[in-house]
C-alpha positions in Angstrom: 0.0 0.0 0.0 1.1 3.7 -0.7 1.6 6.3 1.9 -1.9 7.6 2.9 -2.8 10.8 3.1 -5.2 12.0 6.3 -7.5 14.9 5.3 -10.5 16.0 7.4 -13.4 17.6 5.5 -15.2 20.7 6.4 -18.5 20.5 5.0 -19.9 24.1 4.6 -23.2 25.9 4.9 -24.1 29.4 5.6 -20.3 29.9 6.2 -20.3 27.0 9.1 -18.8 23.9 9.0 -22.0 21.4 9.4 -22.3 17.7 9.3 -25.3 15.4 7.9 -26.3 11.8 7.0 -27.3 10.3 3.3 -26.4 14.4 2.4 -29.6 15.3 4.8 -30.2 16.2 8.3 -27.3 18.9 8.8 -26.7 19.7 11.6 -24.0 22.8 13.2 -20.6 21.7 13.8 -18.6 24.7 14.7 -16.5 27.9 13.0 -14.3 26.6 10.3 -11.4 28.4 11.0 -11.0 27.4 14.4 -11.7 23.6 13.3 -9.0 24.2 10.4 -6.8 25.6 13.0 -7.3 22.5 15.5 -7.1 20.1 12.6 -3.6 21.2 11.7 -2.1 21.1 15.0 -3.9 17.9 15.8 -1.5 16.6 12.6 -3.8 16.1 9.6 -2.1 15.8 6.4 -4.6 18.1 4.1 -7.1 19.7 4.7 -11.0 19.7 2.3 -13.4 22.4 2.7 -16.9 22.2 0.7 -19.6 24.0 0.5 -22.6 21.7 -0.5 -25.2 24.3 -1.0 -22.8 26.7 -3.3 -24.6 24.7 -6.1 -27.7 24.2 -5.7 -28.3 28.1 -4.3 -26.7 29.2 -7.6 -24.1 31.3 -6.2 -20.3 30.7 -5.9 -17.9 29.6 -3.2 -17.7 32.0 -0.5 -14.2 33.6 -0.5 -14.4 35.8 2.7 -14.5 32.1 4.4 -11.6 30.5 2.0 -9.3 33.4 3.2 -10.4 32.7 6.8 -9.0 28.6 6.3 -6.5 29.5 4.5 -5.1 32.1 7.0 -4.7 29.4 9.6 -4.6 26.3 7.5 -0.4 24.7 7.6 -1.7 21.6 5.5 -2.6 21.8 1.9 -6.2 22.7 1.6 -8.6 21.9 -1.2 -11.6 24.3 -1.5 -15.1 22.8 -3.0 -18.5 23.9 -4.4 -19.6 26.7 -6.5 -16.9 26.5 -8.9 -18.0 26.6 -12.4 -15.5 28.4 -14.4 -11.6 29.8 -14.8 -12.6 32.8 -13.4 -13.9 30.9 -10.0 -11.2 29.0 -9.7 -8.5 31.8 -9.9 -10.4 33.5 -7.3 -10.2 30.8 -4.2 -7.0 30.0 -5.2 -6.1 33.4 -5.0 -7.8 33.3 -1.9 -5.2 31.3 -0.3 -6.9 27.5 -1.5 -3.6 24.9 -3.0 -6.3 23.0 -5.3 -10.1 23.4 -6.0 -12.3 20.2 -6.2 -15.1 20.4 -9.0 -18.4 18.0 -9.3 -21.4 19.2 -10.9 -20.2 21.7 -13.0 -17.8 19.4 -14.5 -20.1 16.7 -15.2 -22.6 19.3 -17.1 -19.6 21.0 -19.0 -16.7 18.4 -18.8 -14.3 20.8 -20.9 -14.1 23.0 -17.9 -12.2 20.1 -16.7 -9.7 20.9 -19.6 -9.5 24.6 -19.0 -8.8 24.0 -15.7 -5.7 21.6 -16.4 -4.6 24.3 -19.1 -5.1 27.4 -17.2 -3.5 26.2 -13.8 -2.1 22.6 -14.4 -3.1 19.3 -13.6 -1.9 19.1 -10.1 -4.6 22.0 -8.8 -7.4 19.4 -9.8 -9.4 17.1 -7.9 -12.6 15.8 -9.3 -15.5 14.7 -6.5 -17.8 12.4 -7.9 -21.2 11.6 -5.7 -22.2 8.3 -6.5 -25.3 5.6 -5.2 -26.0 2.2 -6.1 -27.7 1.6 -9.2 -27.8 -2.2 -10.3 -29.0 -1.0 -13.4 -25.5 0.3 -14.3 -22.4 -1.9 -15.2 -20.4 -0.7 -12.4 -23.5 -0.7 -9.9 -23.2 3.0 -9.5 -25.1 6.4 -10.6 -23.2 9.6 -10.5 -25.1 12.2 -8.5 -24.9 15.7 -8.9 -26.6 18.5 -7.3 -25.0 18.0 -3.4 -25.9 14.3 -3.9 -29.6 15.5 -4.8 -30.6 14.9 -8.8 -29.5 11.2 -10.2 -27.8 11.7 -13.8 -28.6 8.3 -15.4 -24.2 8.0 -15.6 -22.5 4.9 -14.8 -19.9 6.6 -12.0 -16.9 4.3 -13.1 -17.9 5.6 -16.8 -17.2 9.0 -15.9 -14.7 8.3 -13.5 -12.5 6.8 -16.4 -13.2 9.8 -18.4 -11.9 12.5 -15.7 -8.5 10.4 -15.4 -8.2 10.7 -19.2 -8.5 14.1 -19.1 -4.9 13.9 -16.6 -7.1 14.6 -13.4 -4.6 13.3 -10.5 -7.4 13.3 -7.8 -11.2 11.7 -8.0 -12.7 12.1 -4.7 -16.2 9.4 -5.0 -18.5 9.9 -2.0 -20.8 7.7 -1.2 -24.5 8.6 -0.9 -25.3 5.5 1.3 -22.4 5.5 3.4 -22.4 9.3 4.2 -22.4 10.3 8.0 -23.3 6.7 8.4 -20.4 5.2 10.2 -21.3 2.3 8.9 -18.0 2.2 6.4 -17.0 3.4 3.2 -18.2 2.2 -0.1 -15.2 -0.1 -0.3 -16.3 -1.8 -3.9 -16.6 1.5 -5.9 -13.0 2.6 -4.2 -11.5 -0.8 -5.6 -13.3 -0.3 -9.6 -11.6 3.5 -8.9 -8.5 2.5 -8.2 -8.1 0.0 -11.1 -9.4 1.7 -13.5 -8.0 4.8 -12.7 -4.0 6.7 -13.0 -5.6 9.0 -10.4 -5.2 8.9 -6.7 -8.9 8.0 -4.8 -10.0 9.2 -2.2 -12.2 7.2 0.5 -15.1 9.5 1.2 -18.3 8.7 3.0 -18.9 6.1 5.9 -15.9 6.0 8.2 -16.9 5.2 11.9 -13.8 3.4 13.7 -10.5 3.1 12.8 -10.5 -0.3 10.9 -12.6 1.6 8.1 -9.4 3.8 7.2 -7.6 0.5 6.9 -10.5 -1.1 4.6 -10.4 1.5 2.2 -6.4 1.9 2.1 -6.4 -1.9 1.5 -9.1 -1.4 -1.1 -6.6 1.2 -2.7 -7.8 5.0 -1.4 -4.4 6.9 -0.9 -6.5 9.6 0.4 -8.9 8.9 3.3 -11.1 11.8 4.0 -13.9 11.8 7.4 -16.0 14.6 8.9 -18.3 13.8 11.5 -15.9 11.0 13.5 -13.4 13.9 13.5 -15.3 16.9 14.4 -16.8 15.0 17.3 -13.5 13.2 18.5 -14.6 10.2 17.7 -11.4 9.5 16.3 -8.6 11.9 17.0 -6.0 11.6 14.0 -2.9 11.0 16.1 -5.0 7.3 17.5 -5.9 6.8 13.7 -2.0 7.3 12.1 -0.7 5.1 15.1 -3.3 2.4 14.0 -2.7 2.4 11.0 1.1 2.5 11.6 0.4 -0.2 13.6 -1.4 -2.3 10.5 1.5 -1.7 7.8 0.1 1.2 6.5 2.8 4.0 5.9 1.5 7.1 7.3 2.9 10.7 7.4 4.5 11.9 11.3 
């Protein structure tokens, strides 16, 4: 297994960092700059910050916050939702953000993809991907859009093969079942990721004890994102890299 990276995830609405299940039920989880701030010198390796209503409220990401994070953030930090153009994208990262993640607006215009890649390179890229089980699909899973709210009709590994072709080095594929469950993450669509894919996937939805991070590093995520069991000390991250130290699994100190 490859070094893994551990990346908390600030879910954003209203400029707070919030917390649901199944992409429903949010509830408050605290100022975002203070959890960036406590994330960083509790030793995560990056840092994600989303905002899952930017999209469907039709309005970008908010910066004012993004230069808050960024302020305090030591880590790498990826910024999230409302990005839908160059233009967008130049502004969080000029903001302070080290790579935006895309989802919707990619899947309806996929050559913003491609003027992303061009305009600031490959490396600034990660591609999220909301996906749910659809046995009617030859992987078994539907890409969502929408803040995991409108069903495309879009096998997920389809598109997932068609963002690595594009020289995306990041898909991040959450899963609609397993978010805020705790129940796991959505090992099976991790492992079709990871083999059909030159990117690096990241494990996003469903971690509730420590032997999930080691499920979804064995089933190839080099990334392993979490939320809820973070915010609420669940699992501190210094207990997760020493478990996972103690499994094999090469971890960052």
């Amino acid at each position: 297994m490859s070094e893994v990276i551990i990346m908390p995830c600030l879910d954003m609405k209203a400029g707070r960092v919030v917390k649901g299940v199944h992409f429903v039920d949010i509830n408050d989880a605290g100022d975002p700059a203070e959890c960036a701030r406590a994330y960083c010198a509790a030793g995560a390796d990056e840092l994600a910050m989303l905002d899952i209503c930017a999209t469907v409220e039709n309005r970008g990401t908010l910066i004012d916050v993004v230069k808050k994070v960024a302020a305090v953030c030591t880590v790498p930090l990826t910024i999230g939702g409302g990005i839908d153009s160059v233009a967008a994208a130049a502004a969080v990262l000029k903001a302070g953000a080290d790579h935006v993640s895309v989802a919707s607006a990619g899947f309806r215009r996929p050559e913003l993809l491609a003027e992303l890649v061009r305009e600031f390179g490959a490396d600034k890229l990660t591609v999220a991907i909301d996906v749910d089980r659809n046995p009617r699909l030859p992987s078994g899973y539907e890409v969502y859009i929408d803040g995991g709210r409108t069903g495309t009709g879009v096998d997920a590994l389809e598109w997932a093969r068609r963002v690595d072709s594009m020289g995306v080095p990041v898909i991040l594929p959450t899963s609609k079942a397993g978010d805020g469950a705790r129940t796991g993450y959505d090992l099976p669509i991790i492992k079709l990721m990871h083999e059909a894919c030159q990117a690096k996937v990241v494990a996003s939805g469903g971690a509730g004890k420590p032997e999930h991070f080691f499920e979804a590093a064995q089933a190839g995520a080099t990334v392993l994102l979490a939320a809820s069991v973070f915010h609420f000390h669940l699992i501190d991250i210094p207990e997760l890299k020493d478990y996972l130290a103690g499994r094999g699994v090469s971890v960052r100190r």
